[in-house]
mmJSON file of the N, C-alpha and C atoms, coordinates in Angstrom:
{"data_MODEL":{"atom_site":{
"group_PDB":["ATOM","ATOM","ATOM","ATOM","ATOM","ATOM","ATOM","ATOM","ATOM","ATOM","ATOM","ATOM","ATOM","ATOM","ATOM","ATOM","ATOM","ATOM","ATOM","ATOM","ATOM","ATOM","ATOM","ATOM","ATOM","ATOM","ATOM","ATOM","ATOM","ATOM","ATOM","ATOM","ATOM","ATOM","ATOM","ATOM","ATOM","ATOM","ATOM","ATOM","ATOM","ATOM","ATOM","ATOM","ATOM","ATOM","ATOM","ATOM","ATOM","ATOM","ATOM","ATOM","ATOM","ATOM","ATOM","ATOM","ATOM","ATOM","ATOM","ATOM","ATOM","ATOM","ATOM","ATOM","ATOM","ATOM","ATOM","ATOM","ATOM","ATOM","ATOM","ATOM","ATOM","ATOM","ATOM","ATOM","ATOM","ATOM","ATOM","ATOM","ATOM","ATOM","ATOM","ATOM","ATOM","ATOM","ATOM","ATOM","ATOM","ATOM","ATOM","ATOM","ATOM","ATOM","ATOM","ATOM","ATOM","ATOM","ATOM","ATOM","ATOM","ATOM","ATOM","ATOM","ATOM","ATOM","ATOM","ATOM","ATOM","ATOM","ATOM","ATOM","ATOM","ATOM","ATOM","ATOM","ATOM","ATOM","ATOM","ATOM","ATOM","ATOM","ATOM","ATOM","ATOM","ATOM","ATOM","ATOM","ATOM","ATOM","ATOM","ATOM","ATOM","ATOM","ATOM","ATOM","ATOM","ATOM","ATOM","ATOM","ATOM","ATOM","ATOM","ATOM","ATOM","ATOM","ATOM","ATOM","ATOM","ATOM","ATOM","ATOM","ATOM","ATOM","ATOM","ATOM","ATOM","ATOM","ATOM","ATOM","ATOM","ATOM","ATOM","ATOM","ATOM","ATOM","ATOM","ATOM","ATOM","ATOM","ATOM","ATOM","ATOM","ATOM","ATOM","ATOM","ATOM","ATOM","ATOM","ATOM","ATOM","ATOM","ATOM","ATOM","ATOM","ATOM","ATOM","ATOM","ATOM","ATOM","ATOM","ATOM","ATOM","ATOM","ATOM","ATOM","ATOM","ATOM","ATOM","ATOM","ATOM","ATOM","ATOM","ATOM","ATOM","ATOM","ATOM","ATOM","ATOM","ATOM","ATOM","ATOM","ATOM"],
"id":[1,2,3,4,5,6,7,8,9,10,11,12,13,14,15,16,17,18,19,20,21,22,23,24,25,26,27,28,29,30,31,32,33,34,35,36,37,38,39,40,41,42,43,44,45,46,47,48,49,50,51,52,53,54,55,56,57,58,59,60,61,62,63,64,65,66,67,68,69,70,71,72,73,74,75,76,77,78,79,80,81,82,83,84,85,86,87,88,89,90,91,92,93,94,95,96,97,98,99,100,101,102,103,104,105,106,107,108,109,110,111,112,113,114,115,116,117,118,119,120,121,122,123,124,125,126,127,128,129,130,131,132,133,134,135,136,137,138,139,140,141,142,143,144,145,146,147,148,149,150,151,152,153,154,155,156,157,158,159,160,161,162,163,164,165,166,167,168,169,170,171,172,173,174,175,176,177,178,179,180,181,182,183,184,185,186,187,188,189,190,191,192,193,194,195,196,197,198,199,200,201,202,203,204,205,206,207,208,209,210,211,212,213],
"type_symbol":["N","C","C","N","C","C","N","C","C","N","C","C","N","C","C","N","C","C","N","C","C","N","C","C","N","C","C","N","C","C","N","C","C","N","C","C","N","C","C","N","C","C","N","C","C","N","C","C","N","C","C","N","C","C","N","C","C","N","C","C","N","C","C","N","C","C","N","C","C","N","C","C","N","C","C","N","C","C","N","C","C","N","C","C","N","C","C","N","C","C","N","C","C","N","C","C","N","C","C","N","C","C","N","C","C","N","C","C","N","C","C","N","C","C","N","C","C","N","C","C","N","C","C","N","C","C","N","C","C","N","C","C","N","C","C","N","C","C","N","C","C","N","C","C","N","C","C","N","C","C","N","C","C","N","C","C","N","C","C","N","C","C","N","C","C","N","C","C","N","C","C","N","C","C","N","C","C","N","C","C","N","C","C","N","C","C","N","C","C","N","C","C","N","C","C","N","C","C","N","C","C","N","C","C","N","C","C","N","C","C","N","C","C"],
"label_atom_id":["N","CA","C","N","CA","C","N","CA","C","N","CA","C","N","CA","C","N","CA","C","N","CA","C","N","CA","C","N","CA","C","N","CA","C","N","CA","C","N","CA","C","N","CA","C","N","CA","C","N","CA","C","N","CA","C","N","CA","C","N","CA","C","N","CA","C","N","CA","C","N","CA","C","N","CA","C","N","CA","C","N","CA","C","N","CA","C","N","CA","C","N","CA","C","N","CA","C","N","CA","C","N","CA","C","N","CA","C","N","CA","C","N","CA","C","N","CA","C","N","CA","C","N","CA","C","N","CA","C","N","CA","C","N","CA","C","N","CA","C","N","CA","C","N","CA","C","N","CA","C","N","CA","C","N","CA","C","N","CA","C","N","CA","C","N","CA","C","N","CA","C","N","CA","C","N","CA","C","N","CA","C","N","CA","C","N","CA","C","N","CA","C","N","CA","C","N","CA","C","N","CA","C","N","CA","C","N","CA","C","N","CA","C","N","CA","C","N","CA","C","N","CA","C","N","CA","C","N","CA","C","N","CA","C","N","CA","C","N","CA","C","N","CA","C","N","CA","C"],
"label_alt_id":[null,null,null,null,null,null,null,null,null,null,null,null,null,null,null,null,null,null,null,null,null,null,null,null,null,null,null,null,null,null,null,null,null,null,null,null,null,null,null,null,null,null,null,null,null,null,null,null,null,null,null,null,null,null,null,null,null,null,null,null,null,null,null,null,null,null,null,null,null,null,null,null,null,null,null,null,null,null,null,null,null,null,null,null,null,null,null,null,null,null,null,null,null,null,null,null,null,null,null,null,null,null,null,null,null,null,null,null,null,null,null,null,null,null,null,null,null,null,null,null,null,null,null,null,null,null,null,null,null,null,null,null,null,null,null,null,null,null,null,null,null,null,null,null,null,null,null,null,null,null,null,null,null,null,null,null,null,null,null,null,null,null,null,null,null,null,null,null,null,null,null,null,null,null,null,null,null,null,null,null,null,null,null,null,null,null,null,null,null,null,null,null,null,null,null,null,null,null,null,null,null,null,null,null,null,null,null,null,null,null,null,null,null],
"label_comp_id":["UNK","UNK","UNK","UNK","UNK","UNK","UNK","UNK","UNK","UNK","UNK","UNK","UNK","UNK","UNK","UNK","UNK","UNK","UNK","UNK","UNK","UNK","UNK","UNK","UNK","UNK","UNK","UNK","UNK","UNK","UNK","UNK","UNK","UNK","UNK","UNK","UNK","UNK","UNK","UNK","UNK","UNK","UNK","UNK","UNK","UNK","UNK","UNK","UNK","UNK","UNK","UNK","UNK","UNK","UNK","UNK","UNK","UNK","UNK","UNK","UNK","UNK","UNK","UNK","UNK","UNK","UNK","UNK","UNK","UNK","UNK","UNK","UNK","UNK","UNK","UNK","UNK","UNK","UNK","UNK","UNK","UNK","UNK","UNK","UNK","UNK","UNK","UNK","UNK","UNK","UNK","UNK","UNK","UNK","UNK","UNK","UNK","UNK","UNK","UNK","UNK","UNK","UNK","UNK","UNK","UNK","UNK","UNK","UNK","UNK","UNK","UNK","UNK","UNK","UNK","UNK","UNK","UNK","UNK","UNK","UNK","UNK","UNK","UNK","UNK","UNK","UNK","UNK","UNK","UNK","UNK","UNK","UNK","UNK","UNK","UNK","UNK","UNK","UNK","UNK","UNK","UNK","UNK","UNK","UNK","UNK","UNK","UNK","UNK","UNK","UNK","UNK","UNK","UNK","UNK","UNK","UNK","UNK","UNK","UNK","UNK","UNK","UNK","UNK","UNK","UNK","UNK","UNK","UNK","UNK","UNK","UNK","UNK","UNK","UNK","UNK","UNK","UNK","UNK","UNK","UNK","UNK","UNK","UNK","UNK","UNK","UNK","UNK","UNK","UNK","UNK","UNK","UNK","UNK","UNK","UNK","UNK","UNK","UNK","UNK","UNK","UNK","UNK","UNK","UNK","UNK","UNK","UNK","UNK","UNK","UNK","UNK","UNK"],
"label_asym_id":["A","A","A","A","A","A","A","A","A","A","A","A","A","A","A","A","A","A","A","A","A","A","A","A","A","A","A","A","A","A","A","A","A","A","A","A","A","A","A","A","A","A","A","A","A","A","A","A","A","A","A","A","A","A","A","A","A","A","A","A","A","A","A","A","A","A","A","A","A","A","A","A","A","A","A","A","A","A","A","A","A","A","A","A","A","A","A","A","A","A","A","A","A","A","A","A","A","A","A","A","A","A","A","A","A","A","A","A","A","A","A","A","A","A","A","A","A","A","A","A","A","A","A","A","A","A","A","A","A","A","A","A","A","A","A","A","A","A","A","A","A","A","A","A","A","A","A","A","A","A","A","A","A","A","A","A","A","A","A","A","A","A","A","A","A","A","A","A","A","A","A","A","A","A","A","A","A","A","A","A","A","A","A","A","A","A","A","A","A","A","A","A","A","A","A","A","A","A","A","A","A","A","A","A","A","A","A","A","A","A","A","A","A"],
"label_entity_id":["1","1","1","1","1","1","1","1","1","1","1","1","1","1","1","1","1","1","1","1","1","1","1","1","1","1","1","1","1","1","1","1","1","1","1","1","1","1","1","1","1","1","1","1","1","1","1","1","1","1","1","1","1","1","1","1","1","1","1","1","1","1","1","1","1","1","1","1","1","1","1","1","1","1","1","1","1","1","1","1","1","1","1","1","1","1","1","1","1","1","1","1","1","1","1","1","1","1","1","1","1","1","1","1","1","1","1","1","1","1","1","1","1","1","1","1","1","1","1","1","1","1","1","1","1","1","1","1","1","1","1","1","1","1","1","1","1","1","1","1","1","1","1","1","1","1","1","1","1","1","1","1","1","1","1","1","1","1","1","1","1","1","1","1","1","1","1","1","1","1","1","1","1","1","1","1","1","1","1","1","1","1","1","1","1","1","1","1","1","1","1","1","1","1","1","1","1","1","1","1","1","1","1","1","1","1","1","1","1","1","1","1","1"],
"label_seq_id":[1,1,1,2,2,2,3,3,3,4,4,4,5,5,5,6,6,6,7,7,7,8,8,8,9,9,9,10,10,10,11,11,11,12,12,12,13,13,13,14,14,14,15,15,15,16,16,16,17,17,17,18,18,18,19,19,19,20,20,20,21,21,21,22,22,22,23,23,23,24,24,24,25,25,25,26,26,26,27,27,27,28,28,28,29,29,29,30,30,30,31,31,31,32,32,32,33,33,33,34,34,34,35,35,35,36,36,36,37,37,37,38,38,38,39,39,39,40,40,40,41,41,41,42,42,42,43,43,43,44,44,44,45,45,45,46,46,46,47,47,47,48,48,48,49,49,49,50,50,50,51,51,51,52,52,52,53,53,53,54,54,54,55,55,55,56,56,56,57,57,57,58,58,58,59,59,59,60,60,60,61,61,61,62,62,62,63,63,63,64,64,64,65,65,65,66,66,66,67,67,67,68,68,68,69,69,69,70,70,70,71,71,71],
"pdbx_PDB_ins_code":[null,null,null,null,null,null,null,null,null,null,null,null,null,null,null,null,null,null,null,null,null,null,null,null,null,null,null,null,null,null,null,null,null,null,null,null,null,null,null,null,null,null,null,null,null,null,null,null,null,null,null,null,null,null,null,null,null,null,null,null,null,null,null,null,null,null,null,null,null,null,null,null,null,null,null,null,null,null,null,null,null,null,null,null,null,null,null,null,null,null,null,null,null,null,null,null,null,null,null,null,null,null,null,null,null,null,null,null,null,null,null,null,null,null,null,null,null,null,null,null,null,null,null,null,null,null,null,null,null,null,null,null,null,null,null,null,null,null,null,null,null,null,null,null,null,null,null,null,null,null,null,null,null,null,null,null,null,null,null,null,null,null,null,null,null,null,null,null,null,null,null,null,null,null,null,null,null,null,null,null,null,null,null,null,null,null,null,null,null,null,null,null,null,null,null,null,null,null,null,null,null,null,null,null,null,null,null,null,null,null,null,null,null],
"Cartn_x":[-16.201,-16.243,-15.089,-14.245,-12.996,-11.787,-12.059,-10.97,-10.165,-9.242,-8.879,-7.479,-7.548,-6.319,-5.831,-4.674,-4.029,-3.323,-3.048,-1.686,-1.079,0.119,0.282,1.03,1.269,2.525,3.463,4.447,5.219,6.467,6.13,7.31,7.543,8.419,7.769,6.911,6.505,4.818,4.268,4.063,2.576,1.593,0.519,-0.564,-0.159,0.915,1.014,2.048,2.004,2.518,3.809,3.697,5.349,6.183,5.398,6.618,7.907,8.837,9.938,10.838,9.951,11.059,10.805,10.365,10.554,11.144,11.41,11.985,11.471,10.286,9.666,9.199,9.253,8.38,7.038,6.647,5.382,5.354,3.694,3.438,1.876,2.152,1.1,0.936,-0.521,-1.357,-1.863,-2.679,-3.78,-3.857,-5.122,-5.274,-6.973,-7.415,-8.515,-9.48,-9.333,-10.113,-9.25,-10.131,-9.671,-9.087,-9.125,-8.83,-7.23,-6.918,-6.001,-4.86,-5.41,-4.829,-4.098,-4.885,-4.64,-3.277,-3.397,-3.084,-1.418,-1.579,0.194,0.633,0.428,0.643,1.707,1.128,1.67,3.075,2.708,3.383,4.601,4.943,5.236,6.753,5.717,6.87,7.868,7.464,8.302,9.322,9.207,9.635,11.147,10.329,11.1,11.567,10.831,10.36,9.106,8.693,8.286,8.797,10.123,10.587,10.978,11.151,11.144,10.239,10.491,10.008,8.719,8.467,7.865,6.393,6.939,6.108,5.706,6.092,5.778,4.878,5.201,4.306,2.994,2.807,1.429,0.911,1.427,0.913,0.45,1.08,0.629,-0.908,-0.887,-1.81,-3.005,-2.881,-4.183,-4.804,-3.51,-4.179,-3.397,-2.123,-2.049,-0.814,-0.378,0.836,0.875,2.33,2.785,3.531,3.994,4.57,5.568,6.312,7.347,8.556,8.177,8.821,10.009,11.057,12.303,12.37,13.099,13.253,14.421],
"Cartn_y":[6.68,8.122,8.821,7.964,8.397,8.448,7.376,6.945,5.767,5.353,3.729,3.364,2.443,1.713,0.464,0.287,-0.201,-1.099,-2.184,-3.056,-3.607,-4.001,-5.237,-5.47,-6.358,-7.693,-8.018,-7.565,-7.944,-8.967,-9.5,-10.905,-12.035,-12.871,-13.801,-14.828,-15.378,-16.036,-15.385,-14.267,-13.349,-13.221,-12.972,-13.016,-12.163,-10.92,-10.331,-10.001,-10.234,-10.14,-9.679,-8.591,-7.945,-8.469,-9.308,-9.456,-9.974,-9.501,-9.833,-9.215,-8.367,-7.353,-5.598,-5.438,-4.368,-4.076,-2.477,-2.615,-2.195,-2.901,-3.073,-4.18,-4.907,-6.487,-6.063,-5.164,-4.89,-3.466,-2.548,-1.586,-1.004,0.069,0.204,1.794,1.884,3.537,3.827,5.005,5.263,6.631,7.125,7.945,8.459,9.187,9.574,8.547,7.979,7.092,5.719,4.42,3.88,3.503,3.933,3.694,4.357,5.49,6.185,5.537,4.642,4.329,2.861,1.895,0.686,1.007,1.914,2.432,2.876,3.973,4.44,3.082,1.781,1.023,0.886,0.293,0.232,0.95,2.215,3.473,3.379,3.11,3.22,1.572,0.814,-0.498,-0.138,0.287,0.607,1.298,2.347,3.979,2.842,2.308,1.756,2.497,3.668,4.439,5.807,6.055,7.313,8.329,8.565,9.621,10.56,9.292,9.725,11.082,11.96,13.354,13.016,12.131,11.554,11.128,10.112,9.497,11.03,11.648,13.022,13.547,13.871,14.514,13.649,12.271,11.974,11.951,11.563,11.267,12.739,13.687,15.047,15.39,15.048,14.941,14.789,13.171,12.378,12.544,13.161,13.395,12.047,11.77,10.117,10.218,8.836,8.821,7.438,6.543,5.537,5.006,3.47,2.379,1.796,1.974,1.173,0.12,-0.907,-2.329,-2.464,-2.46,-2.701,-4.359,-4.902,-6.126,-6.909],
"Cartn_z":[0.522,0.326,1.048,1.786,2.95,2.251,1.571,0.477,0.081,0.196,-0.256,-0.291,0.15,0.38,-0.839,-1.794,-2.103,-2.109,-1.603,-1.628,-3.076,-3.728,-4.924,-4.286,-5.145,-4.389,-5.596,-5.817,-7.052,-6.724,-5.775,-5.564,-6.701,-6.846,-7.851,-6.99,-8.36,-7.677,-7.496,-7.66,-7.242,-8.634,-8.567,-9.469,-10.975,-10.474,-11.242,-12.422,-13.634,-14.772,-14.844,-13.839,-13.479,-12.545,-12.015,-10.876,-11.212,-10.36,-10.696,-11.485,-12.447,-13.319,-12.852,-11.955,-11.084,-9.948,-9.323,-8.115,-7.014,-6.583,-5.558,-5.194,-4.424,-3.855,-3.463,-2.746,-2.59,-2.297,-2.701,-2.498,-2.148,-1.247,-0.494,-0.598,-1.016,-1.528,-0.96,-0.195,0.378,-0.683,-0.733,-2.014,-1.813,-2.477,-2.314,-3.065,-4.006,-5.07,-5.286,-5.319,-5.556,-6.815,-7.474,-9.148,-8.736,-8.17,-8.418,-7.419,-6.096,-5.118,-5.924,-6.716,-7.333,-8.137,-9.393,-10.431,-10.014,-8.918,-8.013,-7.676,-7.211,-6.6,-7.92,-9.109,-10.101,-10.506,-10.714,-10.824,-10.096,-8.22,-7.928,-8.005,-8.075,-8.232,-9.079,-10.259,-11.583,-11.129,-10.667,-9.821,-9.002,-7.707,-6.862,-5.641,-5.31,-4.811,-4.755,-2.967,-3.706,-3.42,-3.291,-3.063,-4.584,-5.667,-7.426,-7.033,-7.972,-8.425,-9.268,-9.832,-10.669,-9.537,-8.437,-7.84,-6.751,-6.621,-4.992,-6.219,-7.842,-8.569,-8.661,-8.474,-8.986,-7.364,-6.589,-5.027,-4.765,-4.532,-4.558,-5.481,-6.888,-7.475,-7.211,-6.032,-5.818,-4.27,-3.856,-2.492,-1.972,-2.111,-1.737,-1.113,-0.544,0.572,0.186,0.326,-0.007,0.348,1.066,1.151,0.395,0.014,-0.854,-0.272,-0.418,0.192,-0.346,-0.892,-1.748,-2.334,-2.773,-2.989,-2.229],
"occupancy":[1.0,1.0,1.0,1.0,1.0,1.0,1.0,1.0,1.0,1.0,1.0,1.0,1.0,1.0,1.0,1.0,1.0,1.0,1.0,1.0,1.0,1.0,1.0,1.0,1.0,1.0,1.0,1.0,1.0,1.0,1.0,1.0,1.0,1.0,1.0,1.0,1.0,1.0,1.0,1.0,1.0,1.0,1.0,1.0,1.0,1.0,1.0,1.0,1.0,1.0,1.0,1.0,1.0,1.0,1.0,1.0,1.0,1.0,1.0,1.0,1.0,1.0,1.0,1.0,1.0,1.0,1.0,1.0,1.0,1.0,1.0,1.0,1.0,1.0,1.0,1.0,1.0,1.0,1.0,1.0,1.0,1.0,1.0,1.0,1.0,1.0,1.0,1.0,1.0,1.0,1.0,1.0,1.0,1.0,1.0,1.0,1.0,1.0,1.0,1.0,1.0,1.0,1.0,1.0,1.0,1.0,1.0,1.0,1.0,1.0,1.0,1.0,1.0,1.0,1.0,1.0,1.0,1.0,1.0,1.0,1.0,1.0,1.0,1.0,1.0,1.0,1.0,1.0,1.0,1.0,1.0,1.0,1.0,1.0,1.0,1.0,1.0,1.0,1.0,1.0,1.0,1.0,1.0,1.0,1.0,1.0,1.0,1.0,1.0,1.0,1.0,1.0,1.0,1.0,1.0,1.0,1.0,1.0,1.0,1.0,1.0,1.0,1.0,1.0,1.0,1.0,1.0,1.0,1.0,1.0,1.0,1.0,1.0,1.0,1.0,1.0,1.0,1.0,1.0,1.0,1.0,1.0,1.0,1.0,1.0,1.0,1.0,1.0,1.0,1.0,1.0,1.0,1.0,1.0,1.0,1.0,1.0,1.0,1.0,1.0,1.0,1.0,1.0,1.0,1.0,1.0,1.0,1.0,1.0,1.0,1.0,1.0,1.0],
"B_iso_or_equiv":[0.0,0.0,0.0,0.0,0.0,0.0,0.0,0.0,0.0,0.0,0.0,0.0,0.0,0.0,0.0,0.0,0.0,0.0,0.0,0.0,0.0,0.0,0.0,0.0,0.0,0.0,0.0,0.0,0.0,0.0,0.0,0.0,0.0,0.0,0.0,0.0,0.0,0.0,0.0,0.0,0.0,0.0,0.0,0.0,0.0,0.0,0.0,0.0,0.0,0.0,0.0,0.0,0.0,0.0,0.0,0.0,0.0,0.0,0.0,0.0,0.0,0.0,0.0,0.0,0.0,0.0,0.0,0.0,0.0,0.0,0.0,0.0,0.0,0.0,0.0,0.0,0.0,0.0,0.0,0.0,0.0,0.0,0.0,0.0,0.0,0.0,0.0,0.0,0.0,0.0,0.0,0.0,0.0,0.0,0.0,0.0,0.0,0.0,0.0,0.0,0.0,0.0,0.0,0.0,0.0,0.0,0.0,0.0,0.0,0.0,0.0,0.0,0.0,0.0,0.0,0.0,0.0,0.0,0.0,0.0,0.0,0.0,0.0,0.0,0.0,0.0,0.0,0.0,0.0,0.0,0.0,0.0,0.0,0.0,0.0,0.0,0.0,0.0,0.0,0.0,0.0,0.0,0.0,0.0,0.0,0.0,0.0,0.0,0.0,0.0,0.0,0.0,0.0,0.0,0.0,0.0,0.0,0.0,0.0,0.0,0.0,0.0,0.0,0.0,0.0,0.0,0.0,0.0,0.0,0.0,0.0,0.0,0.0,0.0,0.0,0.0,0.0,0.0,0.0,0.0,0.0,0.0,0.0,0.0,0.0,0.0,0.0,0.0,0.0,0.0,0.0,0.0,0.0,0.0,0.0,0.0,0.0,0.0,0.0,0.0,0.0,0.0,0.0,0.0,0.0,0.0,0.0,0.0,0.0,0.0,0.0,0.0,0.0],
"pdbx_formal_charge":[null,null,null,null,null,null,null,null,null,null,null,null,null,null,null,null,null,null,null,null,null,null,null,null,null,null,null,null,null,null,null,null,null,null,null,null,null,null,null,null,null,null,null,null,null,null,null,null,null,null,null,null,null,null,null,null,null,null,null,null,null,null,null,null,null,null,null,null,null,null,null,null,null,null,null,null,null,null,null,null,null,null,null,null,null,null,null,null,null,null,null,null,null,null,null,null,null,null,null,null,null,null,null,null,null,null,null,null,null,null,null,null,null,null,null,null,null,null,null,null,null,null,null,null,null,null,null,null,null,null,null,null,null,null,null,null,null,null,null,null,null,null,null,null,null,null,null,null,null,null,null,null,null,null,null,null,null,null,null,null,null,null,null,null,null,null,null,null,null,null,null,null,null,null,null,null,null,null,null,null,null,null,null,null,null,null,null,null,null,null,null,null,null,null,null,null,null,null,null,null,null,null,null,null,null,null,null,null,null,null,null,null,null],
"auth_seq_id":[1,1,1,2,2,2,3,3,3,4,4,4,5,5,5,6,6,6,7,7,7,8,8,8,9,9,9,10,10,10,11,11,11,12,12,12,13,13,13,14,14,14,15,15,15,16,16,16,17,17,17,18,18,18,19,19,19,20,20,20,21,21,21,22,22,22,23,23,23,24,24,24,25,25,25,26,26,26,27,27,27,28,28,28,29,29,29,30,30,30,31,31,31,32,32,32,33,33,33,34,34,34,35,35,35,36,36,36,37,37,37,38,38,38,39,39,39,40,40,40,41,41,41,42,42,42,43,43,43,44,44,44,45,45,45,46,46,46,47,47,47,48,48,48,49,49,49,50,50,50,51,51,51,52,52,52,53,53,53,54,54,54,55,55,55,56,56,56,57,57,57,58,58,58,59,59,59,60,60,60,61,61,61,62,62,62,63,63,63,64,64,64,65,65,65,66,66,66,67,67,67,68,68,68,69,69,69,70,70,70,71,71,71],
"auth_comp_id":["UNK","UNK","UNK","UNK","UNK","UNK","UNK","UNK","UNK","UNK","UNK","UNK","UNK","UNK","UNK","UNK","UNK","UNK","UNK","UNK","UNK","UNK","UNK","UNK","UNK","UNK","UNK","UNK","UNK","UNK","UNK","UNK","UNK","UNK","UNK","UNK","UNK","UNK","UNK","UNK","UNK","UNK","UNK","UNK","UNK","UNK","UNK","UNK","UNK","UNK","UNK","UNK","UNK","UNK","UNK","UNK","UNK","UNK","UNK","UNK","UNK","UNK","UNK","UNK","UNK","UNK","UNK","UNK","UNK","UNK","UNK","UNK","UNK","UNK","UNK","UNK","UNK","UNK","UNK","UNK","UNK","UNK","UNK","UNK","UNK","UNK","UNK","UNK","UNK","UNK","UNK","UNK","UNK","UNK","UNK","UNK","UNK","UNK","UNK","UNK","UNK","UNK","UNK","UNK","UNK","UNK","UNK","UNK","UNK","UNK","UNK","UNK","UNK","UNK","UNK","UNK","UNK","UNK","UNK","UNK","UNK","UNK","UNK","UNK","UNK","UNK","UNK","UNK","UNK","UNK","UNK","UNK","UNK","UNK","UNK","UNK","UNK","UNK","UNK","UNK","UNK","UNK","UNK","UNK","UNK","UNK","UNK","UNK","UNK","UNK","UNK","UNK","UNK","UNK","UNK","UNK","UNK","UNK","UNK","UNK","UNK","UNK","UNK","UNK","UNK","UNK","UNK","UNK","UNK","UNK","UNK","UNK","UNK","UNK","UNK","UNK","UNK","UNK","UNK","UNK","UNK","UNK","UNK","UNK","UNK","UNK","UNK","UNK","UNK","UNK","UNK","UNK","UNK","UNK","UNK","UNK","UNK","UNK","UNK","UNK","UNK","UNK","UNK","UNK","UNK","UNK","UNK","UNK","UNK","UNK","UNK","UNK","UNK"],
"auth_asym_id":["A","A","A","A","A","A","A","A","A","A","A","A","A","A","A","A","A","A","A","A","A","A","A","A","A","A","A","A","A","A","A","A","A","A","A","A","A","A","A","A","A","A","A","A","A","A","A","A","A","A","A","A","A","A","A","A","A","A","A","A","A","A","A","A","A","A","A","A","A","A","A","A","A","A","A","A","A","A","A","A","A","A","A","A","A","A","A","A","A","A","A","A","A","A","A","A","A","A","A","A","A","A","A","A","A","A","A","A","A","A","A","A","A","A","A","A","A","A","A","A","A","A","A","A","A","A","A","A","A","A","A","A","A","A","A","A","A","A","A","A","A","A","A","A","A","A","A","A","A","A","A","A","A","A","A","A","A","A","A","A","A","A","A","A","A","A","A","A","A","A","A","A","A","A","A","A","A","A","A","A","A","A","A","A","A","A","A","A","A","A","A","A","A","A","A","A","A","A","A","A","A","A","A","A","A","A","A","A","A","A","A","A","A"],
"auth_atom_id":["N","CA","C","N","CA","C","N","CA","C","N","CA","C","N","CA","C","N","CA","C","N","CA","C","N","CA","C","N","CA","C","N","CA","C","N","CA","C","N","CA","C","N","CA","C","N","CA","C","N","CA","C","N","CA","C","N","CA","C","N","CA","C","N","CA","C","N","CA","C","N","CA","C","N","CA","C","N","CA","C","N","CA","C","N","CA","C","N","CA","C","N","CA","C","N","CA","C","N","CA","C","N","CA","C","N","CA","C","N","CA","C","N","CA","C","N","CA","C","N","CA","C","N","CA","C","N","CA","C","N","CA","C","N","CA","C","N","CA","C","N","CA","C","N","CA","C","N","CA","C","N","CA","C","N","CA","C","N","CA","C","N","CA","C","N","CA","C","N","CA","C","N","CA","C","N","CA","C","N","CA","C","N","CA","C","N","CA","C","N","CA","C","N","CA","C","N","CA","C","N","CA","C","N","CA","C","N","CA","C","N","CA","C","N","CA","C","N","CA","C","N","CA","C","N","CA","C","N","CA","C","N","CA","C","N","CA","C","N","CA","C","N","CA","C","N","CA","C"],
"pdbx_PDB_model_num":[1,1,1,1,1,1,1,1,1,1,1,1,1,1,1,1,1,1,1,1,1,1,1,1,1,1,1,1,1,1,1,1,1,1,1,1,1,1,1,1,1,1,1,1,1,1,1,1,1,1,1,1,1,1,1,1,1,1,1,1,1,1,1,1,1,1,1,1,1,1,1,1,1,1,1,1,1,1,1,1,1,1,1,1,1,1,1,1,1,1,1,1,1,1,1,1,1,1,1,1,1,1,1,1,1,1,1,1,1,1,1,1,1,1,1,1,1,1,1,1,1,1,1,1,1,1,1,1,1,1,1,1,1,1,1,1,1,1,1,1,1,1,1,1,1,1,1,1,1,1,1,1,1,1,1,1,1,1,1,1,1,1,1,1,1,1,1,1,1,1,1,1,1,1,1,1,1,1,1,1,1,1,1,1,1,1,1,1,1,1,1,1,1,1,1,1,1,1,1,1,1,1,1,1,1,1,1,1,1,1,1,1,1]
}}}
């Protein structure tokens, strides 16, 4: 009910489908909901930051703050 924390891992070898063709190695959400905290994690790899206008517009949105690892 506090809210939720995020991590992905987009290295290669990682579980996930993208890795490797984005520009982030890993990313980290805190957010009010978890659906929305998972979801930016996403959002944000693509981005490759959150300083994108794009990423301050959805983080602002959710009530959220973010981690972005580079590659």
């Amino acid at each position: 009910c506090d809210g939720a924390i995020a991590t992905s891992d987009f290295t290669p070898g990682a579980r996930s489908e993208l890795a490797g063709t984005l520009r982030a190695a890993h990313v980290s959400v805190a957010a009010t909901e978890c659906v929305w905290a998972d979801a930016l994690t996403k959002v944000l790899a693509k981005l490759g930051t959150a300083a994108h206008p794009l990423a301050q517009t959805l983080l602002q949105a959710h009530g959220a703050q973010a981690w972005v690892h580079g590659r």
